[in-house]
Wavefront OBJ file of the C-alpha trace (Angstrom):
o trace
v 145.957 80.336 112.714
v 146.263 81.736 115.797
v 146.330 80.444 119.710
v 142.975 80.876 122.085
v 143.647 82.687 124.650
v 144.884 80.853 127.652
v 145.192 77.505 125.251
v 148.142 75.918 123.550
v 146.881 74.287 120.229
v 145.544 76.444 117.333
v 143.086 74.110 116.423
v 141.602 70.598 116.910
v 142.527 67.897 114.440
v 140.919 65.495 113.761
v 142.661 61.885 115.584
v 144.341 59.926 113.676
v 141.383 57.028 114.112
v 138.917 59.136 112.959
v 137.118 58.186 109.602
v 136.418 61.985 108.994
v 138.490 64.602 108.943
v 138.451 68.121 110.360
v 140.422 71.390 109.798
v 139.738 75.435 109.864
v 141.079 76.942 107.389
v 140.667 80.236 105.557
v 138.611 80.488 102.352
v 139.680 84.430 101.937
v 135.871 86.278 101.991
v 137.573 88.250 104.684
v 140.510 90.425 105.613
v 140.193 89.887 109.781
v 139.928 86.967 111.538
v 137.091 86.311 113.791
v 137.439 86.957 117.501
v 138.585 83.276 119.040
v 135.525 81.233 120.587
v 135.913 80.814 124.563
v 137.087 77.273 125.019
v 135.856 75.816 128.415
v 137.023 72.975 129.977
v 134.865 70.122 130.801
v 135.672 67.701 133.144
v 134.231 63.640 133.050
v 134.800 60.888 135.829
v 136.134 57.894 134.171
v 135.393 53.757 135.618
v 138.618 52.468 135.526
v 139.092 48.994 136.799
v 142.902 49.763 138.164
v 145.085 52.836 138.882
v 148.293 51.449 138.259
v 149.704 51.719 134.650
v 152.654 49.033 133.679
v 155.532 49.512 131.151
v 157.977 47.708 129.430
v 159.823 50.501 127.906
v 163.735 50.422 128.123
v 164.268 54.068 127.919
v 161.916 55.042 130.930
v 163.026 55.002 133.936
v 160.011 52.833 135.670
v 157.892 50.396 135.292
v 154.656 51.167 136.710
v 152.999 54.801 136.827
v 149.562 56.621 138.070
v 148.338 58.557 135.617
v 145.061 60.613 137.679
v 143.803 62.337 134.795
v 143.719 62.177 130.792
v 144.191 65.197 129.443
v 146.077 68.019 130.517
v 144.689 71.701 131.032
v 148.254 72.979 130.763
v 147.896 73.082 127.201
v 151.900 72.645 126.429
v 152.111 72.277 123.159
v 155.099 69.873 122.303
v 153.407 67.261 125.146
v 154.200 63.871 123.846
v 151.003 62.447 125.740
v 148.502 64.567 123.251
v 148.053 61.731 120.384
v 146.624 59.382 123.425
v 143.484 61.433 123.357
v 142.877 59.921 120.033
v 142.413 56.395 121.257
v 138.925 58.086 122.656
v 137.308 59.585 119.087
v 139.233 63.409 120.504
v 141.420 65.533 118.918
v 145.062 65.852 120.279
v 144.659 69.448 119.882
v 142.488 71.243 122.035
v 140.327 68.498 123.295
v 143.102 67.088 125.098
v 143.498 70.245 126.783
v 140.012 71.255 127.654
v 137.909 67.775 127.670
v 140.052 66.029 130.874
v 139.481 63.152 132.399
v 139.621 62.209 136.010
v 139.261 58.602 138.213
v 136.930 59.166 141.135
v 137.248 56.104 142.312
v 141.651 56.317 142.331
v 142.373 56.205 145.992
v 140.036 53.405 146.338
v 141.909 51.450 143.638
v 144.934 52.247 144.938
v 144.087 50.523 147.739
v 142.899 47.177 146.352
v 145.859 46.864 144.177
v 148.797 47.784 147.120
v 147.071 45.124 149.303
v 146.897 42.419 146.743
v 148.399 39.147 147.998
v 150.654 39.033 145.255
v 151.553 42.796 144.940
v 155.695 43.170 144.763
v 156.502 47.245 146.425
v 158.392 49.123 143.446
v 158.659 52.648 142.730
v 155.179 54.145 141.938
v 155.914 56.783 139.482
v 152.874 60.117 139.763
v 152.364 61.933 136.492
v 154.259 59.641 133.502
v 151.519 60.735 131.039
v 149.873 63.860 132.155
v 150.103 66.438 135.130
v 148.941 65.451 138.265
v 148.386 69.011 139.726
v 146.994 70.247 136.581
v 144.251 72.896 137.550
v 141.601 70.597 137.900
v 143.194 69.057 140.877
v 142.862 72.349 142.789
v 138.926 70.741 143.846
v 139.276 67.323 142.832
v 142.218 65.718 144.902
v 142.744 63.366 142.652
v 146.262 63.279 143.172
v 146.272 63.709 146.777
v 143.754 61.198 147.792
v 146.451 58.933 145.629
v 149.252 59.917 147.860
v 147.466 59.919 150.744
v 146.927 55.881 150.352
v 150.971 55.928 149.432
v 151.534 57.341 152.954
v 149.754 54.970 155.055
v 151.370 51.649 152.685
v 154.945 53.424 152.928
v 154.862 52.852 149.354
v 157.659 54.833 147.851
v 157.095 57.036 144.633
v 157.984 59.941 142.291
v 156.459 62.573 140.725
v 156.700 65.549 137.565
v 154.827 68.501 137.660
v 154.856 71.758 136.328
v 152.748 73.164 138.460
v 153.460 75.064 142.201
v 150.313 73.081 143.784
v 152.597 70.576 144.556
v 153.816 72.623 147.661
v 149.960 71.978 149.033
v 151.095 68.383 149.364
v 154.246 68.971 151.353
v 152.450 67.520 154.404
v 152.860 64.453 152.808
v 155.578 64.225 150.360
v 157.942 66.341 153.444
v 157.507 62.988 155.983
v 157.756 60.634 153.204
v 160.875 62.463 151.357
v 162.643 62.212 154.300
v 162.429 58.525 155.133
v 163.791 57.939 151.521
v 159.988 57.264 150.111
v 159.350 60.169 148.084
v 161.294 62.603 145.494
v 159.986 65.569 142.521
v 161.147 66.458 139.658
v 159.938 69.791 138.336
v 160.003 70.462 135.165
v 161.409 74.318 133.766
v 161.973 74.108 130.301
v 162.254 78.026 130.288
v 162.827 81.406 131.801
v 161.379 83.256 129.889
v 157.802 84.250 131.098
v 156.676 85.325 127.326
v 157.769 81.650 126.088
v 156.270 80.312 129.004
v 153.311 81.575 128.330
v 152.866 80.913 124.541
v 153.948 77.272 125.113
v 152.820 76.103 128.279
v 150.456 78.736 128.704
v 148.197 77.408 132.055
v 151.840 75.859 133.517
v 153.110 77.635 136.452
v 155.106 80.622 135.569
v 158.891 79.572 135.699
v 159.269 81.819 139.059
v 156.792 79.638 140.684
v 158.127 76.629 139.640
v 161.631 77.710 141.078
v 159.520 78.876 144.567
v 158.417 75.433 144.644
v 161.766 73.638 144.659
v 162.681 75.722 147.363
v 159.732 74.718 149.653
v 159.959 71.292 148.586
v 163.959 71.282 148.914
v 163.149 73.178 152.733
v 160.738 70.309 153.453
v 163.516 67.808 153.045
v 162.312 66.214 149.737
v 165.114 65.411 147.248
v 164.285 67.402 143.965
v 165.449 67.053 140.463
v 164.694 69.816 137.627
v 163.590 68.700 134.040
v 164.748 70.710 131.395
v 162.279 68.823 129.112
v 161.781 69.262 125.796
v 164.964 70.815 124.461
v 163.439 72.618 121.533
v 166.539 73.119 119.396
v 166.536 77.252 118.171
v 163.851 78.205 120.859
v 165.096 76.734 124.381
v 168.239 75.509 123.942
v 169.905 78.605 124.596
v 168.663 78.407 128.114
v 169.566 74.578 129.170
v 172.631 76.680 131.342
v 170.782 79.133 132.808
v 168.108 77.067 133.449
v 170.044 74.698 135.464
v 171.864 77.042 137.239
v 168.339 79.037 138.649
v 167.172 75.264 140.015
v 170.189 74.380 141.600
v 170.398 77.792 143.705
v 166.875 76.816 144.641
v 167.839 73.230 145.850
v 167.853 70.596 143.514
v 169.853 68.185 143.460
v 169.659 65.990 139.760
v 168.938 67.096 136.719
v 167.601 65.505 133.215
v 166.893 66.330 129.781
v 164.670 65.061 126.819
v 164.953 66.380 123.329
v 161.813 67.890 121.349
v 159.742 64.183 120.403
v 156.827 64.904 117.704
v 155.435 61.459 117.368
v 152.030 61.491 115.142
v 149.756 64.263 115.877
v 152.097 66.290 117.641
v 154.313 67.083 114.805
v 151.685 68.892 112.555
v 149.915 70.952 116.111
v 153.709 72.089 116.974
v 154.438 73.361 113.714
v 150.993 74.817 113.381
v 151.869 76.565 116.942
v 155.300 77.838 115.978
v 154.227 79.438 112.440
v 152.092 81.305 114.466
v 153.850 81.841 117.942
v 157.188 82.478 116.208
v 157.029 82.853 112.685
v 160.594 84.286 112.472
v 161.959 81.128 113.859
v 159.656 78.548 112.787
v 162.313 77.333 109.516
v 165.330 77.033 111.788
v 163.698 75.361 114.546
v 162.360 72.770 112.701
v 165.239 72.664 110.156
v 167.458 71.620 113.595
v 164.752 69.132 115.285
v 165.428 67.383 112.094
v 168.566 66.967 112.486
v 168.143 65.561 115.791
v 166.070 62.837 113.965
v 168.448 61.748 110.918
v 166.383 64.142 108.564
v 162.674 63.388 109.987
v 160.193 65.455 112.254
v 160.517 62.227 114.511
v 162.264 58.969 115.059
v 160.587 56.637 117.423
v 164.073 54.138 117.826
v 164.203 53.042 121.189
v 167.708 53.832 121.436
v 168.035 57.164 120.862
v 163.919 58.371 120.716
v 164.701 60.967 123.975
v 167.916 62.224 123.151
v 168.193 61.906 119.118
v 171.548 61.719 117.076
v 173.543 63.751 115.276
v 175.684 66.840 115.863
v 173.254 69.302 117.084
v 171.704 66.096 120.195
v 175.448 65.536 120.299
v 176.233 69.235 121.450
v 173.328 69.157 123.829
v 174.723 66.224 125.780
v 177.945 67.464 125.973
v 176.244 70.965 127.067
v 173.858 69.624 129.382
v 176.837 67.291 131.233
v 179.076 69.844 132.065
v 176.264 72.246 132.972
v 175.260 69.807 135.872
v 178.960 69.055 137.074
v 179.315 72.849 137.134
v 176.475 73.458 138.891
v 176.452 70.137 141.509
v 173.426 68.506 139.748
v 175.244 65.518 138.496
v 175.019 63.356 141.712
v 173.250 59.878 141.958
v 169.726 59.977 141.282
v 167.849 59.088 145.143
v 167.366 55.777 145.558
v 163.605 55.346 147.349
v 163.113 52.562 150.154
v 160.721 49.715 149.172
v 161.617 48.093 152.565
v 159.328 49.966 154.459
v 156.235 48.698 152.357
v 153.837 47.436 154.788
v 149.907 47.099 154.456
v 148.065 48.911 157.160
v 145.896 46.139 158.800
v 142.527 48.155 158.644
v 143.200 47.954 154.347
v 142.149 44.618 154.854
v 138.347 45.001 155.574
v 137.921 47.679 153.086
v 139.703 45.643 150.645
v 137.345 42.892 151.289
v 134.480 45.534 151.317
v 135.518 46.843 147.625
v 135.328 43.731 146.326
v 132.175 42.025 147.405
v 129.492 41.294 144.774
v 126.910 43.872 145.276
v 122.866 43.035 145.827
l 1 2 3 4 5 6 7 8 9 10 11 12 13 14 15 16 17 18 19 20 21 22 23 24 25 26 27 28 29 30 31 32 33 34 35 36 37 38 39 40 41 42 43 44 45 46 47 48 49 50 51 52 53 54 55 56 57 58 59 60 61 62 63 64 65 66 67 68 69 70 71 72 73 74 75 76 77 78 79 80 81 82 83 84 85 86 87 88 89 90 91 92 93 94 95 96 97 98 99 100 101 102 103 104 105 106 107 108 109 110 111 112 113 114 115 116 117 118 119 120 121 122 123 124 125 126 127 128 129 130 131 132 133 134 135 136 137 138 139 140 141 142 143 144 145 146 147 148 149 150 151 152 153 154 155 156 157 158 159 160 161 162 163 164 165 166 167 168 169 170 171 172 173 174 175 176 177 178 179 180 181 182 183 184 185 186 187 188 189 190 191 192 193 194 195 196 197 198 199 200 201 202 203 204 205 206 207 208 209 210 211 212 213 214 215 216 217 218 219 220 221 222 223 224 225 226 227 228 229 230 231 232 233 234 235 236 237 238 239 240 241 242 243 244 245 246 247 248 249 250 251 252 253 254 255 256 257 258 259 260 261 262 263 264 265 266 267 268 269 270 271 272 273 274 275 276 277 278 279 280 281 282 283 284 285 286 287 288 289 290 291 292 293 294 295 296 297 298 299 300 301 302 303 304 305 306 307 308 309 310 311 312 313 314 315 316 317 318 319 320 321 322 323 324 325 326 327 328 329 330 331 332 333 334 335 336 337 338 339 340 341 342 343 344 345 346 347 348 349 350 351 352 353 354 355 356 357 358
């Protein structure tokens, strides 16, 4: 089955929830296959009741996240935030890249929740789940209303993106990233615009994404690269070179997660690779296996971002003396929560937000 053009799923499973189940397939009453139905992309406010998303994971490196949008228009097909589209009746495969979600009301929230008697300052972290400067957020502002409320608190925060819109933001994240409130990682998981394109296919192209840690490095905002998912057979090859292109263009830390194919994702990325790269669809999956003691995935805390085994083993090693060699293994920035101070006019709107209405 093949990709739509300008998507990254070939087709849209059914959820794992779903009492009926759905699949194309081909019944053989012809030798072509029909041209590939336009997919648009519809976009639907959602009510939330707060913005900020809590965690108790020990293999994340924060607690508490803004998510502004479900759904990702990026389309990249190994994203380990697909199966959450099932908790709404969608499919993990292209619904959760064409049906997104976004919260109107974010900044707003925001708001109520930083100046909340009781609220302790922590790092914020932008984009845990999905993108925040996925396409949609070109009109919307979503993500910049959200940091615009971060500015005037002082409250300190990081972000991931794939995307160069982040450089529209450097009015903000520039003043904050230099008073030790702000830092990006962008994530590059390859070089190669033809890979790019098959697997992240409405992602920045990687040249843009290295343009952007320049301007974001010029603006004095610490930046870290994400070479995120190694895809053992596909990627790997390029975890060096990779590193190497982002540190010339400024950053400063690097990380790495290995391929994860928890529940839906496992049978959309195979379905993607027999088609994308049929030549290298057995040996890819034959090694992500053995990054999982024999399985497509093994959800251990422990070991769930990295896996075990020779072939994760060789990646570590790899991946540490690529960043001593190239300067990227320096402490991760430390971000200031001693600055956090509620602006006194948050007060009356606070007040405002809350009142019972007529």
């Amino acid at each position: 089955m093949a990709q739509a053009r300008g998507r990254g799923a070939c087709s849209n499973r059914s959820g794992r929830y779903e009492a009926d189940r759905r699949e194309v397939f081909d019944d053989g009453w012809t030798d072509q296959d029909p041209p590939a139905a336009k997919i648009r992309t519809t976009l639907s406010p959602e009510r939330a009741r707060t913005i900020i998303a809590r965690n108790t994971s020990p293999d994340v490196g924060f607690d508490r996240s803004i998510n502004p949008y479900k759904g990702c228009e990026h389309g990249c097909i190994y994203c380990y935030a697909r199966p959450s589209h099932a908790w709404m009746g969608l499919s993990p495969g292209l619904d959760f890249e064409s049906r997104i979600f976004f919260k109107p009301d974010a900044a707003r929230l925001l708001e109520r929740e930083l100046a909340a008697p009781r609220y302790v300052c922590r790092r914020i972290h932008v984009g845990g789940n999905t993108d925040p400067y996925q396409p949609a957020e070109r009109d919307l502002k979503s993500t910049r209303s959200i940091l615009q409320v971060m500015a005037r608190f002082n409250q300190p925060f990081s972000l991931i993106t794939k995307s160069q819109l982040v450089t529209r933001d450097i009015d903000i994240l520039g003043p904050m990233g230099q008073r030790g409130l702000a830092s990006v990682l962008v994530s590059i998981t390859t070089l190669d615009r033809g890979l790019a394109r098959a697997m992240e296919p409405r992602a920045s192209t990687p040249q843009r994404r290295l343009e952007a840690i320049r301007r974001l490095t010029d603006a004095g905002i610490p930046v870290g690269v994400g070479f995120a998912p190694v895809i053992p057979g596909l990627n790997d090859h390029e975890l060096e070179s990779v590193l190497e292109a982002a540190a010339d263009a400024g950053a400063v830390t690097a990380m790495y997660v290995t391929l994860r194919l928890p529940l839906e994702i496992k049978d959309l990325f195979r379905e993607w690779l027999e088609s994308a790269r049929p030549e290298r669809a057995a040996r890819v999956m034959s090694l992500v296996r053995q990054t999982r003691g024999g399985k497509d995935y093994d959800p251990g805390w422990s070991q769930r971002m990295k896996g075990t085994g020779p072939v994760a083993e060789l990646i570590a090693a790899r991946f540490r003396a690529a960043v001593k060699r190239y300067g990227l293994d320096g402490a991760h920035h430390e971000l200031d929560t001693g600055q956090f101070r509620v602006p006194p006019e948050a007060r009356p709107q606070l007040d405002l937000f809350d009142s019972p209405t007529a």
